[in-house]
C-alpha positions in Angstrom: 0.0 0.0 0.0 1.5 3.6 -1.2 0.6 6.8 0.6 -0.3 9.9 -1.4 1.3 12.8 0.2 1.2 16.2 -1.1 4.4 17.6 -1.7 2.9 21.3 -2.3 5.0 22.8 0.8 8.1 22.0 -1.1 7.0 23.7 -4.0 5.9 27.0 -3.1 8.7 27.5 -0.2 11.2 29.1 -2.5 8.6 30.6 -4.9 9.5 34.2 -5.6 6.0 35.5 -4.3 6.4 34.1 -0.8 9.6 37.2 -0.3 8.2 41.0 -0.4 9.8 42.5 -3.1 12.7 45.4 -2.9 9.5 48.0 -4.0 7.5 46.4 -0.8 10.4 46.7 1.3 11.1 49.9 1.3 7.7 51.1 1.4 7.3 49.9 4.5 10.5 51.3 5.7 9.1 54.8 4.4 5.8 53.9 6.4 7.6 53.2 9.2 7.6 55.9 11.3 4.0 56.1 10.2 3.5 52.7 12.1 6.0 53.6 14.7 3.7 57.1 15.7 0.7 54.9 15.7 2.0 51.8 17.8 2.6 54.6 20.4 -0.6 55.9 20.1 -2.0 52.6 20.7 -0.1 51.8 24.0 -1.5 55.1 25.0 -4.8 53.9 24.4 -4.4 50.7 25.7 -3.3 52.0 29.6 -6.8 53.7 29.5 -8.7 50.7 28.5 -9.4 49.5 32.4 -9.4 53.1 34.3 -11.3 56.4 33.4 -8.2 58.5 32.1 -6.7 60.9 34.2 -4.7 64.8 32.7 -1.4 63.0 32.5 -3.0 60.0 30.2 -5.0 62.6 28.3 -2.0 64.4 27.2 -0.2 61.5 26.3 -3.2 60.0 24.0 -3.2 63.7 22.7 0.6 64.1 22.1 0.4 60.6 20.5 -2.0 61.5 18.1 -0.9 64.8 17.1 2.4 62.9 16.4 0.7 60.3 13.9 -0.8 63.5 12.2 2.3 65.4 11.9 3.9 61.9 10.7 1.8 61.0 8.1 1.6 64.9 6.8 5.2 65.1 6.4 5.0 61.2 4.6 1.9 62.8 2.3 3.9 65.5 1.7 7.3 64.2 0.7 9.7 65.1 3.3 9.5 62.0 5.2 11.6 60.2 2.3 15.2 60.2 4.3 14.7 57.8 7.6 16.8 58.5 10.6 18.0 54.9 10.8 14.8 53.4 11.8 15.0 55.4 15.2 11.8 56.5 16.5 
């Protein structure tokens, strides 16, 4: 008795579409301190989820969020191109 067995893993593991591409890569690395201002925001949020928010967490979920906006309008407008070595 033979056992079929699919050998599809072994196939597609080196396929070229499994890698992002150079394009892919460094748009993310241009979004990144898009997705960098907003994982801050999130903590932010996140401390407030099981408490009423007091002035201190207020101005940090403020700060937080002015900072994704100023992020992503420097990325819309262009001048977010050169990335300070992926430091936040």
């Amino acid at each position: 008795m033979s056992h079929i067995v699919t050998v599809q893993d072994a196939v597609t593991a080196f396929a070229d579409f499994m890698e992002p591409t150079d394009a892919e890569l460094d748009a993310i690395e241009a979004e990144m301190p898009v997705i960098l201002a907003e994982a801050d925001l999130l903590e932010a949020q996140i401390v407030t989820l099981d408490r009423i928010p007091n002035e201190l967490d207020t101005r940090r979920i403020r700060r937080a969020r002015n900072r994704v906006l100023a992020v992503r309008r420097d990325l819309a407008n262009g001048s977010a191109d050169v990335v300070s070595g992926g430091a936040a």
